[in-house]
C-alpha distance (Angstrom), angle and dihedral (degrees) to the residues before:
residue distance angle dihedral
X1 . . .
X2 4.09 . .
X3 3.82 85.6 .
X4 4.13 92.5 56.9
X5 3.96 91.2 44.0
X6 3.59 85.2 48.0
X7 3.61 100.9 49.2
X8 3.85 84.3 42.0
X9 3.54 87.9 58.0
X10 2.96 99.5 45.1
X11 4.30 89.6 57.5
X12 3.77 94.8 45.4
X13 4.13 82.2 55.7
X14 3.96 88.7 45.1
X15 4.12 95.0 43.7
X16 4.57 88.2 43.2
X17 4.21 85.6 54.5
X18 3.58 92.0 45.7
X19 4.08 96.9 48.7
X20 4.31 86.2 41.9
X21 3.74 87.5 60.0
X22 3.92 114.9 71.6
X23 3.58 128.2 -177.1
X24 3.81 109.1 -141.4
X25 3.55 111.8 175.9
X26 4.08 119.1 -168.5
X27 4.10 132.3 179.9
X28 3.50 118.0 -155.3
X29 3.99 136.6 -175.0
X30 3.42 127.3 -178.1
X31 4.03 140.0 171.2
X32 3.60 127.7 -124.9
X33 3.64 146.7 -163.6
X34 3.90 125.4 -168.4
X35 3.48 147.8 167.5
X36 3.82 106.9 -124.1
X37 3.97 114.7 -148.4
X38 4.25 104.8 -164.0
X39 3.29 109.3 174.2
X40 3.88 115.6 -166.6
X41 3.51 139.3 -164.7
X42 3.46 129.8 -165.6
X43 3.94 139.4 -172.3
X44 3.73 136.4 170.1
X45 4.11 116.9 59.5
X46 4.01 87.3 -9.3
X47 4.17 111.4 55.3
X48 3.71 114.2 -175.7
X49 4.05 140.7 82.5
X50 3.75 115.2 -132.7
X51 3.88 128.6 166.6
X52 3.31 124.2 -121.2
X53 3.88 111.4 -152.7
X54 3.47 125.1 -176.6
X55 3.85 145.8 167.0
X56 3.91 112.2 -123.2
X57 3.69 145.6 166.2
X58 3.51 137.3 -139.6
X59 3.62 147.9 138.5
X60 3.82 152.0 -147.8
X61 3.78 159.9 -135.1
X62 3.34 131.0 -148.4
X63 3.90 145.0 -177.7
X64 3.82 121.3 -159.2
X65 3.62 156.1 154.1
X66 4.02 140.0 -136.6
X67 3.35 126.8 -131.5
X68 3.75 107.1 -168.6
X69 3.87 115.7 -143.6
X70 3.80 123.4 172.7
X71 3.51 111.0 -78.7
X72 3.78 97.2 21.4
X73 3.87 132.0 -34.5
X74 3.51 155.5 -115.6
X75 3.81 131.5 -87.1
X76 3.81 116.2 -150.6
X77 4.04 105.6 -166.8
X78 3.80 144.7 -177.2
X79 4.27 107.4 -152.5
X80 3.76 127.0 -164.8
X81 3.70 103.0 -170.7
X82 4.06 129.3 179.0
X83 3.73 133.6 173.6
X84 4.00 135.5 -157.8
X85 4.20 110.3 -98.3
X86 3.56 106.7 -82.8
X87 3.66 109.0 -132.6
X88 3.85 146.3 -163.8
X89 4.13 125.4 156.6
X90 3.39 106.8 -26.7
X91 3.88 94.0 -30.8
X92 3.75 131.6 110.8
X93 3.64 133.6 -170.9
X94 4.37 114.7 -172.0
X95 4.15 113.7 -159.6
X96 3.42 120.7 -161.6
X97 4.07 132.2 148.0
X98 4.02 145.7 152.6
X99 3.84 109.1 -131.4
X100 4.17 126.1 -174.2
X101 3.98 98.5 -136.4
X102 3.79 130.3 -167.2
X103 3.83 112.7 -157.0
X104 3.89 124.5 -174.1
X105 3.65 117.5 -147.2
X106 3.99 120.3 -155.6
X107 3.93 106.3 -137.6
X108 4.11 92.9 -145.4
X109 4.28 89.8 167.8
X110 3.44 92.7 -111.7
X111 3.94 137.9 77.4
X112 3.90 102.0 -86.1
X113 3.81 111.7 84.5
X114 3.90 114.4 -167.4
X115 3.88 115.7 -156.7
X116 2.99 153.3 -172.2
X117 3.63 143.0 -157.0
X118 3.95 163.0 176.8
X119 3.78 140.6 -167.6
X120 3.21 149.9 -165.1
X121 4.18 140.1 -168.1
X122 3.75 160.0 59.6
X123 3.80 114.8 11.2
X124 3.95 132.8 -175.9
X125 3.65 138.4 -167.8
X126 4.02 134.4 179.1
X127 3.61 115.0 -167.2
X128 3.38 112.0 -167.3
X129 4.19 125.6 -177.8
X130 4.01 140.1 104.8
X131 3.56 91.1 54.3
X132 3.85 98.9 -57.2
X133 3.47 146.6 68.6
X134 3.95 140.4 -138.6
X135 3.82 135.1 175.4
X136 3.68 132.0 -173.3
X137 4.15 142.7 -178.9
X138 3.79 126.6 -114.0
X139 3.69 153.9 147.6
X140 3.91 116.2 -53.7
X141 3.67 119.5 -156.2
X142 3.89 131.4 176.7
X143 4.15 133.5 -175.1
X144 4.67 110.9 -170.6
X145 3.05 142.8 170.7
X146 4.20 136.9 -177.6
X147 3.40 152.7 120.6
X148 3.84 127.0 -94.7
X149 4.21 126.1 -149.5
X150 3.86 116.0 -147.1
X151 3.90 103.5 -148.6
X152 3.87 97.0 171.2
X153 4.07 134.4 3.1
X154 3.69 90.5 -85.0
X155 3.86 111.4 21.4
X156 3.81 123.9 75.1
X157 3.86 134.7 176.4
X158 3.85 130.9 -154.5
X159 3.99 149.7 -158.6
X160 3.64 112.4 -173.5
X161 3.97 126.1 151.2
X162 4.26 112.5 -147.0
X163 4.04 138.4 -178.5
X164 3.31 112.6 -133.1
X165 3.85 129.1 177.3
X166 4.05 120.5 -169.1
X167 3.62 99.9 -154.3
X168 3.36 137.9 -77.4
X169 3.54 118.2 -88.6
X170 4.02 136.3 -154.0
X171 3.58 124.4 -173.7
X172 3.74 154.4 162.5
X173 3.50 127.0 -153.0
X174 3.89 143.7 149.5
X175 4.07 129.6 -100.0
X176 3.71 95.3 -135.8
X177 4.22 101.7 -97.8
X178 3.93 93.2 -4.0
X179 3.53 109.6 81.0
X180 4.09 138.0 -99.6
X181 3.77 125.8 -43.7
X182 3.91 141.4 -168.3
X183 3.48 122.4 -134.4
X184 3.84 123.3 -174.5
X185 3.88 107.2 -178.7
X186 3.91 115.0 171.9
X187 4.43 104.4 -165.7
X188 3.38 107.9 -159.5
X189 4.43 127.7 165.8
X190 3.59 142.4 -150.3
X191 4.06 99.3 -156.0
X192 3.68 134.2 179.1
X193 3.98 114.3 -161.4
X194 3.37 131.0 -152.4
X195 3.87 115.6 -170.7
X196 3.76 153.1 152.1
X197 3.67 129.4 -140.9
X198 3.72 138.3 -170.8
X199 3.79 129.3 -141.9
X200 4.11 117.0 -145.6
């Protein structure tokens, strides 16, 4: 008898975890605009360092899920992000990266959500100017904040500003019947997001 109210027990405590736990899936997409701050250095035939600012769009998608704490709740995400070339002279710096966020929601009882939010991931950038091109991998990194609307049970929409840097990047390459070069270029963003997401 103590082994069947134990074993009961023991499935009541299984079933109650099981029912706590929710999966709530979201997708999200959202525009952006940003002023891109690339600062590049370069030795070899060419000495100098020179930034190369720019105004550019961009946008991204996104795949998520909500972990619901009291008092608001977390946001566990997967970001593809990609920006417009960046340009200055005859220079051109492309942005692109996939980040694993964590957002924080503030539950304040009423339809406008304030957030905010870090990330973490892949980042890539082509530089492309003096007759050649290069392109590299590095470490991604982004600091947000904003505040989300709710307009329906399932539908949300968002302003938030972020800084996001794509790596810093280090490389050698040749000047087509010159000689070798190093380039150090560093692309960093100020972005403001506009976006929508949906809530399975």
């Amino acid at each position: 008898m103590k082994k069947i109210l134990l074993m009961a027990g023991v499935v009541c405590l299984a079933a109650a975890n099981a029912s706590a736990f929710q999966f709530n899936p979201y997708v999200a997409a959202k525009a952006k605009y940003g002023f891109a701050r690339n600062e590049v250095k370069m030795t070899g035939v060419a000495e100098g360092k020179q930034d190369f600012n720019d105004e550019v769009w961009g946008g991204s998608l996104a795949v998520g899920h909500i972990y619901k704490v009291m008092n608001g709740g977390f946001r566990l995400e997967l970001e593809y992000t990609k920006n417009t070339d960046a340009k200055k002279d005859d220079v051109k710096i492309k942005t692109q990266g996939a980040l694993f966020n964590v957002y924080y929601d503030f539950d304040l009882k009423s339809p406008f959500v304030p957030y905010v939010g870090v990330g973490l991931g892949w980042g890539r950038a082509e530089f492309e100017g003096r007759g050649g091109s290069i392109k590299d991998d590095g470490l991604a990194m982004q600091l947000g904040a904003g505040v989300g609307y709710r307009i329906s049970t399932h539908t949300s929409i968002d302003l938030g500003y972020r800084y996001i840097t794509y790596g810093d990047f280090d490389k050698e390459y040749r000047i087509p019947n010159i000689a070798y070069e190093k380039l150090e270029y560093k692309p960093r963003s100020h972005e403001i997001m506009l976006g929508v997401r949906y809530d399975f």
